[in-house]
Jmol script that loads the backbone (N, CA, C; Angstrom):
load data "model"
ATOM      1  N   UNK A   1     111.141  93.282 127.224  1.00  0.00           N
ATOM      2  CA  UNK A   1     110.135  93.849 128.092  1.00  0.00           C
ATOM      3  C   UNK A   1     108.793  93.885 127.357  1.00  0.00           C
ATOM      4  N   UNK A   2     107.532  93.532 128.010  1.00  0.00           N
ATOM      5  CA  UNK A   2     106.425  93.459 127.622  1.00  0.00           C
ATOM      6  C   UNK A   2     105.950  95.048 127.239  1.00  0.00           C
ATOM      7  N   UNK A   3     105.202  95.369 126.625  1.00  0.00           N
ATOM      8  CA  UNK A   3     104.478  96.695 126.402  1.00  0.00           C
ATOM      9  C   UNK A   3     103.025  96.509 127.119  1.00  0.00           C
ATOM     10  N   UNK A   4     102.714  97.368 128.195  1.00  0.00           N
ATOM     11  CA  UNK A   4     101.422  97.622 128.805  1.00  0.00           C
ATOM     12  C   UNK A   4     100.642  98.521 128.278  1.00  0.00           C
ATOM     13  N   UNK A   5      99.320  98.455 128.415  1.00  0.00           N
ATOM     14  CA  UNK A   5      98.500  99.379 127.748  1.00  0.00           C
ATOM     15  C   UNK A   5      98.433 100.479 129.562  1.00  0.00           C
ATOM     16  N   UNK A   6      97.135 101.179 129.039  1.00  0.00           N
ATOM     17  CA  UNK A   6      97.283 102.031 130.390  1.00  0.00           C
ATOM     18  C   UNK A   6      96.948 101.457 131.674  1.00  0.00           C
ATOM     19  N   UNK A   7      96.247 100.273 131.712  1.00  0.00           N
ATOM     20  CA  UNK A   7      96.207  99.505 133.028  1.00  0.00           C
ATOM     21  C   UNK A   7      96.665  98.744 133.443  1.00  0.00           C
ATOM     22  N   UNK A   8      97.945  98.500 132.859  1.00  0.00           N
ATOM     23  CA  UNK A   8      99.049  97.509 133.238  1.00  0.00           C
ATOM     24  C   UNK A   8      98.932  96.151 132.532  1.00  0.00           C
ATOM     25  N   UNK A   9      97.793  95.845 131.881  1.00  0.00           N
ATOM     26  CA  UNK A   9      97.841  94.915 131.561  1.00  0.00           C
ATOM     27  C   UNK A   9      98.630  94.877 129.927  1.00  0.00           C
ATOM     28  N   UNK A  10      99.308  93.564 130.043  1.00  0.00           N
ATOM     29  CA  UNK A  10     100.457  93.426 128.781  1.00  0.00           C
ATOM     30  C   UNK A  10      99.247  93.501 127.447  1.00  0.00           C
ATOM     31  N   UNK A  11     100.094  94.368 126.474  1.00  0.00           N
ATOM     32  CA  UNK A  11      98.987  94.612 125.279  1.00  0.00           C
ATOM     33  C   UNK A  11      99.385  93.166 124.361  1.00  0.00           C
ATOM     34  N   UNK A  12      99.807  92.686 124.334  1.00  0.00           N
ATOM     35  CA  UNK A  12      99.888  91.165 123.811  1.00  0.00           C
ATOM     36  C   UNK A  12      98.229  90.173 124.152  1.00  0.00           C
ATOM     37  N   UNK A  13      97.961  90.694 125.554  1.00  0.00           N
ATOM     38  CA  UNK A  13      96.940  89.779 126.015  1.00  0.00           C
ATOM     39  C   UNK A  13      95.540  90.412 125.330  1.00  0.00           C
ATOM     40  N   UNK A  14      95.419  91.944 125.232  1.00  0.00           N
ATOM     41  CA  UNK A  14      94.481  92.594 124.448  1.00  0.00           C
ATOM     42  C   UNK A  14      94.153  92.063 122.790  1.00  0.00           C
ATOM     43  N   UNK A  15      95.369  91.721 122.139  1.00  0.00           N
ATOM     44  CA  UNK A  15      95.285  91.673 120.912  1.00  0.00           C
ATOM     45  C   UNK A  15      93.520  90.919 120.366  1.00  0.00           C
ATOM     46  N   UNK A  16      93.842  89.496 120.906  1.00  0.00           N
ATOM     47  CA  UNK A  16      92.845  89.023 120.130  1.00  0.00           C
ATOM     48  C   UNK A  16      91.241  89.966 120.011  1.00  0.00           C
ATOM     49  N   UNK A  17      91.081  90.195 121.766  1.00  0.00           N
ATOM     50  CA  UNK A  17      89.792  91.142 121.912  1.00  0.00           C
ATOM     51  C   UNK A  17      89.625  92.156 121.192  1.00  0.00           C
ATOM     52  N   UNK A  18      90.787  93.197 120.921  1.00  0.00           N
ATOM     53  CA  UNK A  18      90.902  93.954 120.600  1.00  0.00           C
ATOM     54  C   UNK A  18      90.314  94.136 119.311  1.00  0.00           C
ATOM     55  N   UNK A  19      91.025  92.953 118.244  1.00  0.00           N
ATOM     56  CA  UNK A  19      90.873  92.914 117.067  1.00  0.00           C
ATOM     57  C   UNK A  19      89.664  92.832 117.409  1.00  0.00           C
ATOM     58  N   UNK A  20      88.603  91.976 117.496  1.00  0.00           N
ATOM     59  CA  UNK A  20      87.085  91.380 117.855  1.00  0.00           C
ATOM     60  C   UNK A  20      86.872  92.619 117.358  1.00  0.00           C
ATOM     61  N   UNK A  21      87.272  93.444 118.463  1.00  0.00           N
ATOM     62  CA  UNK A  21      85.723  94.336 119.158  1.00  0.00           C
ATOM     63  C   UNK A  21      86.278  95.800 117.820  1.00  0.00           C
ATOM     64  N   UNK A  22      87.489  96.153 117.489  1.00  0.00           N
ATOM     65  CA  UNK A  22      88.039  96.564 116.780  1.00  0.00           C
ATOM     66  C   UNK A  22      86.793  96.484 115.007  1.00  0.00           C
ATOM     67  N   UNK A  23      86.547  94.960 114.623  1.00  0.00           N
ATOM     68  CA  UNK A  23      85.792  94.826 113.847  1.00  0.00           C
ATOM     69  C   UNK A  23      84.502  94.606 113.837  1.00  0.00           C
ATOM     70  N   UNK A  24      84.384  94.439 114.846  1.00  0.00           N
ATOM     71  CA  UNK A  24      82.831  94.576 115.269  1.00  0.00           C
ATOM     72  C   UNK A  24      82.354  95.855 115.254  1.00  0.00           C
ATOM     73  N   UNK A  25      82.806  97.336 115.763  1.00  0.00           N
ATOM     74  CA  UNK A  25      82.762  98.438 115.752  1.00  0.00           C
ATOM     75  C   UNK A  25      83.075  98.443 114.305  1.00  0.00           C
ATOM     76  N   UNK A  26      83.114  98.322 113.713  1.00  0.00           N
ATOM     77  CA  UNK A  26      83.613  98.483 111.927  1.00  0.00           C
ATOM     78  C   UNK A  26      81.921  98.066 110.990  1.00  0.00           C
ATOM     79  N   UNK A  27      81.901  97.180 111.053  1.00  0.00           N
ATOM     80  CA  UNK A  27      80.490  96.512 110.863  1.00  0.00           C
ATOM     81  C   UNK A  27      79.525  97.148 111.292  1.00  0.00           C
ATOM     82  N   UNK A  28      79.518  97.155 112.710  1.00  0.00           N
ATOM     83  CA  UNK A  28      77.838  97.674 112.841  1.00  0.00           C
ATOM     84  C   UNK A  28      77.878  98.910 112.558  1.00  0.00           C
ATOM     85  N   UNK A  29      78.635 100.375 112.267  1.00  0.00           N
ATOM     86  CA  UNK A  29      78.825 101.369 112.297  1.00  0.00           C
ATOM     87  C   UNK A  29      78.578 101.004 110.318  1.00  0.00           C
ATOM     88  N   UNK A  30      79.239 100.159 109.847  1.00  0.00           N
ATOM     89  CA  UNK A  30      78.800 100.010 108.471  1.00  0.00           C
ATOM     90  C   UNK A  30      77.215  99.866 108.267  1.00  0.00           C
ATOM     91  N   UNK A  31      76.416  98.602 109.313  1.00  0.00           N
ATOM     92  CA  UNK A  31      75.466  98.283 109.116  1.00  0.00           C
ATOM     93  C   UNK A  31      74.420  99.425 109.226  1.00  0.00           C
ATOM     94  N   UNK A  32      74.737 100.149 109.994  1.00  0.00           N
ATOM     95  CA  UNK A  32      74.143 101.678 110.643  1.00  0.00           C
ATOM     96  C   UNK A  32      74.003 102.515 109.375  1.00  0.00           C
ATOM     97  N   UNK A  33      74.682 102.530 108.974  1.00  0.00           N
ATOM     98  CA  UNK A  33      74.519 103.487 107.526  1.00  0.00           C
ATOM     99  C   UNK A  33      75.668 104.767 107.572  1.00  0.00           C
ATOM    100  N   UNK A  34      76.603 104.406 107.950  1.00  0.00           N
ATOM    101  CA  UNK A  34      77.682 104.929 108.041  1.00  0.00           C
ATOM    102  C   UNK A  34      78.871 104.645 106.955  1.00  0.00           C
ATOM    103  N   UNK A  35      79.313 105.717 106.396  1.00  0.00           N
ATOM    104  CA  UNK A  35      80.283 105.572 105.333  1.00  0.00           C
ATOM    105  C   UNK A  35      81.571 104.565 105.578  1.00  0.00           C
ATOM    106  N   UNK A  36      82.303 104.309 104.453  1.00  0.00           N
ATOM    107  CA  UNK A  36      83.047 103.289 104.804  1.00  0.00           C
ATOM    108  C   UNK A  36      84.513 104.495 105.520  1.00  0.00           C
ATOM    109  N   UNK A  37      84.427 105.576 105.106  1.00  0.00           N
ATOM    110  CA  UNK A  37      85.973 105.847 105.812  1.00  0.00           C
ATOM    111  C   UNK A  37      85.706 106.656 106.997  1.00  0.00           C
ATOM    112  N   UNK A  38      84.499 107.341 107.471  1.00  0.00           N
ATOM    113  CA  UNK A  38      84.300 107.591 108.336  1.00  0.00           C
ATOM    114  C   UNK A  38      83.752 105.932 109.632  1.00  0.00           C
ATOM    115  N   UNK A  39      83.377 104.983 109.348  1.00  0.00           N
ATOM    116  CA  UNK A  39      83.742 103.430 110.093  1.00  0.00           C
ATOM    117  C   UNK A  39      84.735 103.654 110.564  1.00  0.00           C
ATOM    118  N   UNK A  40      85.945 103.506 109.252  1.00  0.00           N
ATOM    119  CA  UNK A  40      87.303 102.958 109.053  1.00  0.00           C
ATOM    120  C   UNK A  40      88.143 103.914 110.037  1.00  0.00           C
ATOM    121  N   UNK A  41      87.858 104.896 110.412  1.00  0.00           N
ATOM    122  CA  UNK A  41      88.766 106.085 111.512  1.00  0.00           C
ATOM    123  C   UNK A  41      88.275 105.229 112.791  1.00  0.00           C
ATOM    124  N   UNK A  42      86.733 105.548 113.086  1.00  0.00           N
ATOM    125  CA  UNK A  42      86.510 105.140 114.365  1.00  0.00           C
ATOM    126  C   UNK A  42      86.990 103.863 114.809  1.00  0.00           C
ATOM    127  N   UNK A  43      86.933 102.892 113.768  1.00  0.00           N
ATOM    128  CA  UNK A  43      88.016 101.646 114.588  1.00  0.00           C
ATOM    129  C   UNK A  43      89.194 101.731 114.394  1.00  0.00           C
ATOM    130  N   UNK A  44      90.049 102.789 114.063  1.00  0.00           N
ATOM    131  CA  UNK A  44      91.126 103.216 114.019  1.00  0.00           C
ATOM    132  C   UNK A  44      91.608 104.144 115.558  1.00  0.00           C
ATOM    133  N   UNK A  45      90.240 104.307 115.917  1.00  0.00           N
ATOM    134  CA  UNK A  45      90.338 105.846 116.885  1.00  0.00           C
ATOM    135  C   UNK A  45      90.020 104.411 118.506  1.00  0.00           C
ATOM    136  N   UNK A  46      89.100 103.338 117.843  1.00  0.00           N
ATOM    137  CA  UNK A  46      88.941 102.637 118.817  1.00  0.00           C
ATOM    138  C   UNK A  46      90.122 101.764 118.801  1.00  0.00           C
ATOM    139  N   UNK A  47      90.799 101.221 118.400  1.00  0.00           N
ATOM    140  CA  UNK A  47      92.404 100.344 118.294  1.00  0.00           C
ATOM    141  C   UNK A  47      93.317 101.544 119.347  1.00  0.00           C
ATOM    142  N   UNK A  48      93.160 102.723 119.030  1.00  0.00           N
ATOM    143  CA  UNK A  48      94.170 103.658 119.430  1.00  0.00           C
ATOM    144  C   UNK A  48      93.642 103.812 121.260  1.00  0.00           C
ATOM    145  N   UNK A  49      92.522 103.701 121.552  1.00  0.00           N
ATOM    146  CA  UNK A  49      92.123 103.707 122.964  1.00  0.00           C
ATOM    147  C   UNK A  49      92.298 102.329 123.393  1.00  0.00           C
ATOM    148  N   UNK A  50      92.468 101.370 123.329  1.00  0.00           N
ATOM    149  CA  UNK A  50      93.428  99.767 123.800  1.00  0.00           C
ATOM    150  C   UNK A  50      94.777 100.491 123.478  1.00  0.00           C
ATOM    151  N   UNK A  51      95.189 100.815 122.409  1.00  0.00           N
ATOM    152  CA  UNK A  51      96.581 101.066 122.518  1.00  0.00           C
ATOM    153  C   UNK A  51      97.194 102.632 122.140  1.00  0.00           C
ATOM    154  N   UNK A  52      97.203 103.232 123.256  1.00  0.00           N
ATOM    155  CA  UNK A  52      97.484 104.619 123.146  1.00  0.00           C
ATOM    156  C   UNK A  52      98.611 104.980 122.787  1.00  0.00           C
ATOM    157  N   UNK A  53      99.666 103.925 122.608  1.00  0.00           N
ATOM    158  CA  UNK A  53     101.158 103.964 122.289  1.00  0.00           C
ATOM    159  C   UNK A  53     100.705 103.863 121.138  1.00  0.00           C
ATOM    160  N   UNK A  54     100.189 103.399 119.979  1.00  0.00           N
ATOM    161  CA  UNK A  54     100.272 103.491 118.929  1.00  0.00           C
ATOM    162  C   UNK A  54     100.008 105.054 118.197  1.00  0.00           C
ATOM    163  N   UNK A  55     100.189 105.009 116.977  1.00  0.00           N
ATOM    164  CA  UNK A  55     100.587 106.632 116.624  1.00  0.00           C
ATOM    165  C   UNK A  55      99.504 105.866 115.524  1.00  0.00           C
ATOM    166  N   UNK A  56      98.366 107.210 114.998  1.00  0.00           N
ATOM    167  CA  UNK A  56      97.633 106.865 114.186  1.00  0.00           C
ATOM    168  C   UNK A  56      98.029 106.495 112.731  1.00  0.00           C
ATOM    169  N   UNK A  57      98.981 106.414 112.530  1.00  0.00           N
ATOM    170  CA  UNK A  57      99.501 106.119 111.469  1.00  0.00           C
ATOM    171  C   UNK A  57      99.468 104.691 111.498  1.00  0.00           C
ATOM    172  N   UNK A  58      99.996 103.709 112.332  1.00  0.00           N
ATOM    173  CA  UNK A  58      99.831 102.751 112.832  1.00  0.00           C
ATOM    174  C   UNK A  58      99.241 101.823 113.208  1.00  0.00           C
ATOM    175  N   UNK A  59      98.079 102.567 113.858  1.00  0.00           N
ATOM    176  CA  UNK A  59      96.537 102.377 113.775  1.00  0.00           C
ATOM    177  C   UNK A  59      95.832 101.802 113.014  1.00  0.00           C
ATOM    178  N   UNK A  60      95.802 102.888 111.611  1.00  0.00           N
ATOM    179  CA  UNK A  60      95.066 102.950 110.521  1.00  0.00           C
ATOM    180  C   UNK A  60      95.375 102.007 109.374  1.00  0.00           C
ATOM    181  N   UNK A  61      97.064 101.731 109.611  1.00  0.00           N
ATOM    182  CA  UNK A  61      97.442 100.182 108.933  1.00  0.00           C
ATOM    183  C   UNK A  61      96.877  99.166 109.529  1.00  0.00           C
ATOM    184  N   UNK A  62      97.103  99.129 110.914  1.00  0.00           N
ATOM    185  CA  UNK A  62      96.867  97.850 111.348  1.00  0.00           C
ATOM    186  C   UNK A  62      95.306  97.611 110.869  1.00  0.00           C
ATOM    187  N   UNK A  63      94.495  98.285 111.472  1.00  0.00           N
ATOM    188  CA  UNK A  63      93.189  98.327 111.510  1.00  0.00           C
ATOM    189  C   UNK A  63      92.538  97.654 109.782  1.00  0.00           C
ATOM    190  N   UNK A  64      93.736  98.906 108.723  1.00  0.00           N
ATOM    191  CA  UNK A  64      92.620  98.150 107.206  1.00  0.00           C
ATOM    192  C   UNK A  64      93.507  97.112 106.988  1.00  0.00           C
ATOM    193  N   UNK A  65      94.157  96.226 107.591  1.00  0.00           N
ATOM    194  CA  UNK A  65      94.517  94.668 107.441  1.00  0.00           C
ATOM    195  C   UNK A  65      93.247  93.542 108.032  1.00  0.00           C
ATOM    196  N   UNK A  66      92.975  94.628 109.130  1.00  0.00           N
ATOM    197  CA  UNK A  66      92.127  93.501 109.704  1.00  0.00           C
ATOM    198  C   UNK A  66      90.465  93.956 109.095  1.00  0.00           C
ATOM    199  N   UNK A  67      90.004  94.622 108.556  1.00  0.00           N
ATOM    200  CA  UNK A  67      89.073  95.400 108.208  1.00  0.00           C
ATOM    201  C   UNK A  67      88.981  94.596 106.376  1.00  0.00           C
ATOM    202  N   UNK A  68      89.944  94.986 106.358  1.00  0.00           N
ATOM    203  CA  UNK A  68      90.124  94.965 104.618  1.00  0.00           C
ATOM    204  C   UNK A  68      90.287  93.552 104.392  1.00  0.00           C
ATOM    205  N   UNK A  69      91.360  92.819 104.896  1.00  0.00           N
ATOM    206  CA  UNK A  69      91.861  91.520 104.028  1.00  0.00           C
ATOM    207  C   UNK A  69      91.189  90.328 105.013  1.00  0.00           C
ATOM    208  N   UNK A  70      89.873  90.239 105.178  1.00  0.00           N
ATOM    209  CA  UNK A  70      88.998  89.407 105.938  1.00  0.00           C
ATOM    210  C   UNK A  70      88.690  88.412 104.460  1.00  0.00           C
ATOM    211  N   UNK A  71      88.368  87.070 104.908  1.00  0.00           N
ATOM    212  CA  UNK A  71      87.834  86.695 103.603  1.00  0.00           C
ATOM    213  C   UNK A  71      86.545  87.184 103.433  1.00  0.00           C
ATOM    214  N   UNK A  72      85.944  87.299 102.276  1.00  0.00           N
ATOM    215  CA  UNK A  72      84.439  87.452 102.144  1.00  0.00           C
ATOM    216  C   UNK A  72      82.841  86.962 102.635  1.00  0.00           C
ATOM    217  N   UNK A  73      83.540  85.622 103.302  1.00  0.00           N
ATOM    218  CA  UNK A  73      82.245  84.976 104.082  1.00  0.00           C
ATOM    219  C   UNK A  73      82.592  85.349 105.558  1.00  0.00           C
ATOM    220  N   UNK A  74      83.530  86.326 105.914  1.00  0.00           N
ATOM    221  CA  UNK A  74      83.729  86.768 107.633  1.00  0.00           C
ATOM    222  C   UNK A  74      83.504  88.284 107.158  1.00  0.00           C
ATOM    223  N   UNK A  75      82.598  88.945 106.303  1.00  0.00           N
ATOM    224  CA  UNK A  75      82.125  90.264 105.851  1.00  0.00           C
ATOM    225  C   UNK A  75      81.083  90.233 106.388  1.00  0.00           C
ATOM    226  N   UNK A  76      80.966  91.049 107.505  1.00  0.00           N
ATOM    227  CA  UNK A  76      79.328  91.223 107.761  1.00  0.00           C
ATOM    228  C   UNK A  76      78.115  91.850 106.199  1.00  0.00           C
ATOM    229  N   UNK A  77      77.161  91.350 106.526  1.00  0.00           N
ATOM    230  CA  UNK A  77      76.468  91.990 105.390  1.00  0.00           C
ATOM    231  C   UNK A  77      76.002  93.274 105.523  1.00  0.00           C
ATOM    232  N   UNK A  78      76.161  93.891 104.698  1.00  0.00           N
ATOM    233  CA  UNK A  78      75.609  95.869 104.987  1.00  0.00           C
ATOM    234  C   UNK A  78      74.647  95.600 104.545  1.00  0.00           C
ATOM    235  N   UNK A  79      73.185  96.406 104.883  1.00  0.00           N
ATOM    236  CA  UNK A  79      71.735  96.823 104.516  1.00  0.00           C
ATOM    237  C   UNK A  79      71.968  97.893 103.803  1.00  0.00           C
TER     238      UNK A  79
END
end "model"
wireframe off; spacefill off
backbone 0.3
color backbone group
C-alpha cells in the first residue's frame, strides 16, 4: 500500500519536490543570516508539513542527509 500525505496524494510523488524545496528553505534561511541549526529544524519542521507521518526524529535524519552530504559545488554560497 502506498503512503498518502494529507491530500491524498502518494508521498512517493512529493519526494523529489519536497527535497527541492526542503533545501532551498535551508539555504536561503542560511543566506538570510540565520544560524545553521536553527535553518536545520525549519527544514526539518518543513519536511514534517509534506510528511506529517514522519516523527521528528526522522525528519531531522532525513533532512541532514540531504542538507549535509550535498557535494560542495551544489552548496549555496552564504554572505
Amino acid at each position: 500500500m502506498t503512503s498518502r500525505n494529507r491530500t491524498g496524494t502518494p508521498v512517493v510523488e512529493l519526494m523529489p519536490r519536497c527535497r527541492g524545496a526542503v533545501i532551498r528553505a535551508y539555504d536561503n534561511l542560511r543566506n538570510a543570516g540565520m544560524n545553521d541549526r536553527h535553518a536545520f529544524l525549519a527544514a526539518a519542521r518543513l519536511y514534517r508539513t509534506h510528511h506529517p507521518e514522519a516523527d521528528m526524529k526522522s525528519a531531522r535524519c532525513l533532512v541532514a542527509g540531504w542538507i549535509y552530504d550535498r557535494p560542495q559545488d551544489a552548496v549555496a554560497t552564504r554572505h
